[in-house]
C-alpha positions in Angstrom: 48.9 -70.8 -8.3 50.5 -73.1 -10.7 49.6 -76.9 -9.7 46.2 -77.5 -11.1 45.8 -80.2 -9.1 45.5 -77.9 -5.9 42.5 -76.9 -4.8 42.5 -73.7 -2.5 40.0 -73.9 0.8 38.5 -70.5 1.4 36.8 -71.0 4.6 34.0 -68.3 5.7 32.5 -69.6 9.0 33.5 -66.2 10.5 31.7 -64.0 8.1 29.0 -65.9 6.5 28.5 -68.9 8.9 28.1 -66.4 11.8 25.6 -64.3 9.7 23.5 -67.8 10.8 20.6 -66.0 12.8 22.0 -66.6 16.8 25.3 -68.1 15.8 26.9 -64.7 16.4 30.6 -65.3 18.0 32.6 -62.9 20.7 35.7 -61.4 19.6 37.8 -63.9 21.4 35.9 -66.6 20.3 36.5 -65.1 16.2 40.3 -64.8 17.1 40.4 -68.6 18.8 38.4 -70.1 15.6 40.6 -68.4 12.9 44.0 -69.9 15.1 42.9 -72.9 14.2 41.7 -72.2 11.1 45.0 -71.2 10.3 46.7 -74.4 12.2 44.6 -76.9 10.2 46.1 -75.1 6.8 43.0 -73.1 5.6 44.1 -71.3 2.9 42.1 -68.1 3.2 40.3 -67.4 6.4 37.1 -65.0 5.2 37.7 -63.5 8.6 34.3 -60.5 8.4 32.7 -57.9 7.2 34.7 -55.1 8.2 32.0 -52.2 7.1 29.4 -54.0 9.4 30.2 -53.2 12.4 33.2 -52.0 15.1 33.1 -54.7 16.7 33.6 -57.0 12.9 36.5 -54.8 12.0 38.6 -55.2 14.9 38.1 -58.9 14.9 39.5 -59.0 11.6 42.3 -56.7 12.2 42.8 -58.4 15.5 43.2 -62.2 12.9 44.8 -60.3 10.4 47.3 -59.1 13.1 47.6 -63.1 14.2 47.9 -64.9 10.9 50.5 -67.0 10.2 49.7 -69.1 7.3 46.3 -68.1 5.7 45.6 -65.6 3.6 43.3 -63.2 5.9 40.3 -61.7 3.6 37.7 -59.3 4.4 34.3 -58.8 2.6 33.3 -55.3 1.0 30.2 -54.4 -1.4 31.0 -52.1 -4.4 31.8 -49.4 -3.2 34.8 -47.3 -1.9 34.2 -46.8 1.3 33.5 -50.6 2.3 36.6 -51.4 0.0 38.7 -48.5 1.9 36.9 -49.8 5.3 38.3 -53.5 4.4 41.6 -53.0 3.4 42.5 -51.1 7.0 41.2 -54.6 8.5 43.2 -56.8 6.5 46.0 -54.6 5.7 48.3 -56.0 8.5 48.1 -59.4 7.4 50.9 -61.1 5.8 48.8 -62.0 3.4 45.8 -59.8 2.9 43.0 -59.8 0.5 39.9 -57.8 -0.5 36.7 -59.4 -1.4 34.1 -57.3 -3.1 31.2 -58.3 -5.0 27.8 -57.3 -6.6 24.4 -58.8 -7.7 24.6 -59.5 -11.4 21.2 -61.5 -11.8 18.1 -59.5 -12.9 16.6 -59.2 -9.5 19.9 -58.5 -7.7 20.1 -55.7 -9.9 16.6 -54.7 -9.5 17.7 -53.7 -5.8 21.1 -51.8 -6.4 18.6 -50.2 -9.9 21.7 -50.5 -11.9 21.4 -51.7 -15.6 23.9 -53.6 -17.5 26.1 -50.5 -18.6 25.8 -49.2 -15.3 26.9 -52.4 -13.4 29.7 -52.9 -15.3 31.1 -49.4 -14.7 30.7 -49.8 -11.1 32.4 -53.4 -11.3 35.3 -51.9 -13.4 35.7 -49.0 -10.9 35.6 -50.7 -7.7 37.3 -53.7 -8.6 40.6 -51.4 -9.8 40.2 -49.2 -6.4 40.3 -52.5 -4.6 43.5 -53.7 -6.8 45.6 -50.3 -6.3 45.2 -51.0 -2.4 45.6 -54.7 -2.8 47.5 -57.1 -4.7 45.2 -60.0 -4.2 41.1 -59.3 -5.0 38.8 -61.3 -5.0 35.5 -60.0 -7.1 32.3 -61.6 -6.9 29.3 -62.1 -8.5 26.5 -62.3 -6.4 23.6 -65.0 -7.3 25.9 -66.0 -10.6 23.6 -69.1 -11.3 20.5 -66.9 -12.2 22.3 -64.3 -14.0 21.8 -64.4 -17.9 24.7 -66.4 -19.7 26.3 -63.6 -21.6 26.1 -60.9 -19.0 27.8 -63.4 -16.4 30.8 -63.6 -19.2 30.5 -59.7 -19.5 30.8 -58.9 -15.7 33.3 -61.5 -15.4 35.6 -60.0 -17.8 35.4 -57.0 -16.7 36.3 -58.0 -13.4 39.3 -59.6 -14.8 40.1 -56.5 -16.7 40.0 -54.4 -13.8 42.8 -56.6 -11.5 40.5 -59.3 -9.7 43.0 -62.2 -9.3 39.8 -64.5 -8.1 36.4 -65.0 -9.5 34.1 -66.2 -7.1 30.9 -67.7 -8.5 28.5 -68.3 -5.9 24.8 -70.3 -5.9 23.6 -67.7 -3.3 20.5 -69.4 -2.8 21.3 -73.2 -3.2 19.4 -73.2 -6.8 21.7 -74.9 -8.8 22.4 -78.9 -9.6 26.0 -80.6 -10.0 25.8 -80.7 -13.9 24.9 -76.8 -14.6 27.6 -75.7 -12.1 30.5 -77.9 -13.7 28.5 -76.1 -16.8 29.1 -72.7 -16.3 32.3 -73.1 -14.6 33.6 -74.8 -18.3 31.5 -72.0 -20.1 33.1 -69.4 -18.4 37.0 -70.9 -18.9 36.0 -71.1 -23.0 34.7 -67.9 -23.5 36.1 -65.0 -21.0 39.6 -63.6 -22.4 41.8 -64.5 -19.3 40.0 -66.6 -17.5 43.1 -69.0 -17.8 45.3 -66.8 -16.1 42.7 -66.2 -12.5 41.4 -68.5 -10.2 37.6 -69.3 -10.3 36.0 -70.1 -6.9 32.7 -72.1 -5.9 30.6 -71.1 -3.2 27.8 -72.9 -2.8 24.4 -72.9 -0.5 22.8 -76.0 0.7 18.7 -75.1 0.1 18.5 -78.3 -2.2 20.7 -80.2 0.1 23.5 -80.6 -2.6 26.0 -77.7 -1.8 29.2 -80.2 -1.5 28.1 -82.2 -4.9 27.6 -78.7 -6.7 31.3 -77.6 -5.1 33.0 -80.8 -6.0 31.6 -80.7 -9.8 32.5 -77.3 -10.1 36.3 -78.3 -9.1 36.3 -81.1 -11.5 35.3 -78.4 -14.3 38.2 -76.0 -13.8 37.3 -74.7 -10.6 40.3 -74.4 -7.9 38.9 -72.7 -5.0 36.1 -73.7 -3.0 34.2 -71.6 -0.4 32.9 -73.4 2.7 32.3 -73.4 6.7 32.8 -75.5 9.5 29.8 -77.7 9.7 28.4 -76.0 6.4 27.5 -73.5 8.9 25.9 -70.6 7.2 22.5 -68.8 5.8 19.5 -70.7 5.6 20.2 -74.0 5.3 23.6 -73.2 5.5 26.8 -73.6 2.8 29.4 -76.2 1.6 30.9 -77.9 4.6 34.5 -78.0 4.8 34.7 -81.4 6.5 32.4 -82.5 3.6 34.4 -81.4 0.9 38.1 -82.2 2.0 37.1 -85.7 2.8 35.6 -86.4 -0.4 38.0 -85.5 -2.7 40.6 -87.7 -0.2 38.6 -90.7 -0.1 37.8 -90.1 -3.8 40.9 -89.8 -5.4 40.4 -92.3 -8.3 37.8 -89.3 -9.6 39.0 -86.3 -7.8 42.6 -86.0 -8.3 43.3 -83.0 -6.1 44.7 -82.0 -3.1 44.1 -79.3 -0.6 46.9 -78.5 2.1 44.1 -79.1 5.7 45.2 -81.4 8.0 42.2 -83.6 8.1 43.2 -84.6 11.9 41.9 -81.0 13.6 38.9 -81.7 11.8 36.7 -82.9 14.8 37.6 -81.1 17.5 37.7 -78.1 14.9 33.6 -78.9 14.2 33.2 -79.2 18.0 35.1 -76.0 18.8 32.2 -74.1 16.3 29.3 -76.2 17.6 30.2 -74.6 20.8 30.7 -70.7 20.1 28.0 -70.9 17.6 25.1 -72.6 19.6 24.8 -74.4 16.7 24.8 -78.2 17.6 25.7 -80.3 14.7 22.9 -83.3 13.9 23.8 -86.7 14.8 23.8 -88.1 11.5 25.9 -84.7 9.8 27.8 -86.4 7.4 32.1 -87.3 9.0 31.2 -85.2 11.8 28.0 -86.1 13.1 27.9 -88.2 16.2 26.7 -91.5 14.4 29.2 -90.8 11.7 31.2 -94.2 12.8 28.2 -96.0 15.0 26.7 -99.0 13.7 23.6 -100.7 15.2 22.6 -103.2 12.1 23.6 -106.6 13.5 25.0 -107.2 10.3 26.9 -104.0 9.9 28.2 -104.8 13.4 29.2 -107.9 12.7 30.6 -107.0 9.3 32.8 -103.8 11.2 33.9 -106.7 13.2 35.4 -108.7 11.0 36.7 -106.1 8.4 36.3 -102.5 9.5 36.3 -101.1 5.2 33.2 -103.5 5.0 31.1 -100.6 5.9 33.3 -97.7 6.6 34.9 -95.6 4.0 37.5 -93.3 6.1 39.2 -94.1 9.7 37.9 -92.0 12.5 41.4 -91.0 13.3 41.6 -89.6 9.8 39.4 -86.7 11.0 41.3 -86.8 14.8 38.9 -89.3 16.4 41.3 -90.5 18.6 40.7 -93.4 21.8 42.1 -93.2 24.9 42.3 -95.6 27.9 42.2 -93.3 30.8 39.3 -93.4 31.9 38.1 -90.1 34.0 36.2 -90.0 37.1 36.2 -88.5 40.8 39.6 -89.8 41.6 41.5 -88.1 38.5 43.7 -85.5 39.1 44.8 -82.4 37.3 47.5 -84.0 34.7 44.9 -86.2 33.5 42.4 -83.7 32.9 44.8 -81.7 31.4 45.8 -84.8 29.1 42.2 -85.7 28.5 41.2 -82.4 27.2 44.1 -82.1 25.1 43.3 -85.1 23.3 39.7 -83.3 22.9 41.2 -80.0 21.7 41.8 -77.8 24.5 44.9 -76.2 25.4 44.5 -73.8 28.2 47.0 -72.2 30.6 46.8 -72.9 34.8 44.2 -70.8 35.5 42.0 -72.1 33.2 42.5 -75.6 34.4 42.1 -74.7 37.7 38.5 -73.7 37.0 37.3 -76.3 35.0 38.9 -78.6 37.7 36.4 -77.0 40.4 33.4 -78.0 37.9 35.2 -81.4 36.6 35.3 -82.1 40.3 31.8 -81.2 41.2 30.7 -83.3 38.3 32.3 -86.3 39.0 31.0 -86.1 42.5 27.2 -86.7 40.4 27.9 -88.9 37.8 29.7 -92.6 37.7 31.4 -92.6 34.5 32.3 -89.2 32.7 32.8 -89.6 28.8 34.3 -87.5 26.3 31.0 -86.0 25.4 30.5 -84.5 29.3 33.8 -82.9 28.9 33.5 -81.3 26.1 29.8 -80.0 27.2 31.6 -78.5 30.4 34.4 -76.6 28.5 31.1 -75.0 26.5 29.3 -74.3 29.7 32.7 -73.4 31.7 33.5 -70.9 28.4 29.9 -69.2 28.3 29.0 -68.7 31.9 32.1 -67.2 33.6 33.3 -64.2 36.4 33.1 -61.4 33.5 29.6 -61.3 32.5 27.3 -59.0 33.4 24.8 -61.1 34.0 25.5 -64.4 36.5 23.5 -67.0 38.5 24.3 -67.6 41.6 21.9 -69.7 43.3 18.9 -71.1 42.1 15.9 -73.3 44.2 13.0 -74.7 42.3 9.8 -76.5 44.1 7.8 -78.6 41.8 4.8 -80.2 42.5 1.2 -81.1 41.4 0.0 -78.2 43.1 2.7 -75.9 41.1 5.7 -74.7 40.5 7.7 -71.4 42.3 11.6 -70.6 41.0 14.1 -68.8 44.0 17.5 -67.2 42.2 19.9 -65.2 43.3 21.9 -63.3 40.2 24.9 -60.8 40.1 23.5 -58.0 37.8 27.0 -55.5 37.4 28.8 -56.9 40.3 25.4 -56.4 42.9 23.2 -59.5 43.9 19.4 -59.3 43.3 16.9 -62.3 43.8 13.3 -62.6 43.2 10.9 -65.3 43.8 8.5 -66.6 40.8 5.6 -68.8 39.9 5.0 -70.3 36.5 3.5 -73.0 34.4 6.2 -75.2 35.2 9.5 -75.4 36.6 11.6 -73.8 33.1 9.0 -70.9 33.0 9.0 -70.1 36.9 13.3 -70.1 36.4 12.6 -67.5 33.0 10.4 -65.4 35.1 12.5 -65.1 37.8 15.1 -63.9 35.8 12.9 -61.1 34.3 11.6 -60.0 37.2 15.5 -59.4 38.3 16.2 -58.3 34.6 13.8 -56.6 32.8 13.8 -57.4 29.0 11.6 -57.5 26.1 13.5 -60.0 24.8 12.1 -63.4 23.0 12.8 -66.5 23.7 12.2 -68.1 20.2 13.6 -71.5 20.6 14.5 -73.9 23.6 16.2 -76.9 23.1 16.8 -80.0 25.6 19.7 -82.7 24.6 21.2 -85.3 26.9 24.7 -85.4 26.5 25.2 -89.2 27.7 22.7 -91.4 28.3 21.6 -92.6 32.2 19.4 -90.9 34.8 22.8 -88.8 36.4 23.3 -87.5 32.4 24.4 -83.5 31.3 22.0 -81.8 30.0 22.6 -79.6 27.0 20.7 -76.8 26.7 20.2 -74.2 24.1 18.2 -71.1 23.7 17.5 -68.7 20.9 16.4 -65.0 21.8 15.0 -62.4 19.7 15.7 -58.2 20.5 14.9 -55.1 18.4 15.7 -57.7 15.0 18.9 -59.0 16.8 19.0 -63.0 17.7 21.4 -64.8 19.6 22.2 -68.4 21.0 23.2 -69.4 24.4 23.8 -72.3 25.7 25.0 -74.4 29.2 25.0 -78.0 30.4 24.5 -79.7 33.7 23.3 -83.1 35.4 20.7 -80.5 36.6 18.9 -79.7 33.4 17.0 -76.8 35.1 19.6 -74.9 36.2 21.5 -75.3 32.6 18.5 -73.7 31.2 18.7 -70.7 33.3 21.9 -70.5 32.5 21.3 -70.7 28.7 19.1 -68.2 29.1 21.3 -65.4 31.2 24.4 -66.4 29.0 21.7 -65.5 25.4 20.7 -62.2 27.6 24.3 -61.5 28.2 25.0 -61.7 24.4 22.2 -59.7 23.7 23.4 -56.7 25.9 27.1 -56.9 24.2 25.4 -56.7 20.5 23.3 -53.9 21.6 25.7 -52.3 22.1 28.3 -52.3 18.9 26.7 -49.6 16.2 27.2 -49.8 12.7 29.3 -46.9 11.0 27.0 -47.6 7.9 23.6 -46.5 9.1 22.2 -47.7 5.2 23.6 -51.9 6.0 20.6 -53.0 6.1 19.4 -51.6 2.7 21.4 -54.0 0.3 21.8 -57.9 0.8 25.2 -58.6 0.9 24.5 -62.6 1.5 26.5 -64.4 -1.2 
């Protein structure tokens, strides 16, 4: 890369946003998120963690396959066989790229019981397998911000040495402020012999809530890749949001002169397409993508938006592809506006596809008066989770609630054969969830359940989510309806249904678990 004014967008929501516990994704779902990854004009799509699992490496061969723009990159610790692992993922890219990476600080080394001499051999060696497979190599060095000064330069050059063509320089656990990461980017540009000639990249956890401001000052030291997700989807608090980052350095450019190459108008219905496979729903206030991003309520911002919309709004919501529409959708719409409607939302789908969500826009409209963007987009999710293929599937459900208690009737297709049972409970939710046991045995937990109207009135969706916990395993599901008891059950059968599928993929690497590999 020779314009310094460019900053590269290395987005992980596949590998490290979906290491979220429950925001695992399907394969199709992984191969539908990096499309438009790739559309938007993602640089490098972090596409998994090929090692981890079947199931992860033939999602990222299957994107790597696909790829028409982005650099497709795979993650591998230090060692040959998740390098060898990574490079048959990525290897059919037209632009592939290894990422490997160790723990440099004293208690990351602590658990690999490496000493400085030790780590650097192992950095050197890997990092020059890596290179003779791959041209482009990306080396990092895990929890960088608590590593000693001159051992991060050490490591670093070695890395260098070896072939990386990218240093990455993570916060893995969101410990670092704005000014010491600018610092240590500049430190590291003075002192390493090279360090003009790679590209240093910023990836950045949100545990103090300041992952973009730590990004963006690391890119105004020298930095010219940044590493972020979807909705700073990711561990813990989660990472650097993409949304976050791409908007500030545009509205910003009096003091951040750069550019990336996204297409800030896929930006939206980008952040509602992960919401969805992830379970993860993004908070109202979430900054340019959260519901009440562009909603004003203060009289006088109201009347101020009124008069001059720049009085209190910094961007256009069409810059992020909030677009308005005047047709208006209800039980008398036909197919080509539906079609139309949820095109403007995001969703291309072929006939069959339409036909189906037809049936349920159909049967929805016959419940509700008005139907708004926000029920559409809740049916695609429900439509996308609960469908003919799974194993699991509701058929008919009958509650009875009363002050004198509460009984659950359903009717399921377990494997293609119906099965019913008939439950009481400590209210109508719990009678459904037993029900559903008693037809599927599982030791299963449910950990969380969640309740969100997606509109307001009486005749609103419902949005339901649940989170599940299995032998260590957690997964979301989640499904809407005007009938919020019914969208729980089927939350709850679409998180079982995950549960079965990731029960079933084994890891070739029986010793995963042993070493962190969380940048």
């Amino acid at each position: 890369m020779t314009d310094k004014s460019r900053v590269l967008i290395f987005d992980t929501t596949l590998r490290d946003g979906e290491q979220s516990p429950g925001a695992t994704m399907t394969h199709d779902e992984k191969l539908e998120i990096a499309q438009l990854l790739d559309e938007m004009g993602v640089d490098i799509i972090e596409a998994g963690f090929p090692i981890a699992s079947e199931g992860d490496f033939e999602a990222v061969s299957d994107i790597a396959r696909a790829s028409k723009n982005s650099v497709i990159c795979g993650l591998a610790r230090a060692n040959y066989k998740d390098i060898d692992r990574c490079w048959e993922a990525v290897k059919h890219a037209r632009q592939p790229r290894i990422h490997t990476f160790i723990g440099t600080s004293p208690s990351h080394r602590g658990i690999t019981n490496l000493d400085q001499d030790q780590m650097i051999e192992r950095i050197a060696d890997t990092v020059n397998h890596a290179r003779n497979l791959c041209e482009d190599v990306q080396w990092s060095a895990m929890d960088a911000i608590r590593t000693e000064r001159d051992y991060l330069c050490r490591v670093v050059e070695t890395a260098i040495k070896a072939g990386a063509t990218t240093i990455n320089i993570p916060d893995t656990v969101g410990y670092t402020l704005p000014q010491e990461s600018a610092e240590i980017i500049a430190m590291l540009l003075e002192k390493v012999p090279g360090a003009d000639e790679i590209i240093f990249a910023t990836h950045c956890h949100n545990d103090l809530g300041m992952a973009t401001a730590n990004a963006l000052a690391a890119v105004a030291a020298g930095a010219r890749q940044i590493e972020c997700t979807i909705n700073g989807l990711g561990e813990r608090a989660g990472n650097t949001a993409l949304e976050e980052v791409v908007m500030a350095m545009k509205v910003r450019r009096d003091l951040m002169p750069y550019q990336t190459g996204i297409d800030t108008t896929k930006i939206m219905n980008l952040s509602r397409r992960v919401s969805q496979v992830s379970g993860f729903p993004v908070q109202f206030n979430k900054a340019i993508v959260g519901k009440n991003a562009f909603l004003h309520e203060s009289g006088i911002h109201q009347d101020g938006v009124l008069k001059n919309v720049e009085t209190f709004e910094i961007m256009k919501p069409a810059d992020i592809g909030i677009t308005e529409t005047n047709i208006a959708m209800g039980k008398h719409s036909g197919r080509a506006a539906l079609r139309s409607k949820l095109q403007d939302l995001g969703f291309d789908m072929a006939e069959n596809q339409l036909n189906d969500v037809f049936v349920r826009f159909k049967a929805l409209a016959d419940r509700k008066k008005e139907i708004y963007d926000e029920d559409l987009i809740a049916l695609m999710s429900d439509s996308a989770a609960n469908t003919g293929n799974d194993y699991l599937q509701v058929k008919w459900l009958r509650v009875v609630c009363g002050s004198d208690g509460q009984e659950a009737e359903l009717k399921m297709l377990v494997d293609g054969v119906e099965k019913s049972a008939t439950c009481a409970g400590d209210g109508p939710v719990d009678a459904c969830f037993k029900a559903v046991k008693a037809i599927y045995p599982t030791q299963a937990k449910l950990k969380v359940y969640q309740v969100q109207a997606v509109t307001q009135g009486t005749d609103a969706q419902a949005t339901v989510s649940v989170r599940m916990e299995e032998d260590g395993r957690i997964v979301t599901g989640s499904a809407a309806d005007t009938d919020t008891i019914l969208a729980s059950v089927k939350a709850y059968v679409g998180a079982l249904n995950r549960l079965r599928v990731r029960s079933q993929k084994t890891a070739p690497d029986a010793d995963l678990k042993s070493v962190s590999y969380k940048l």
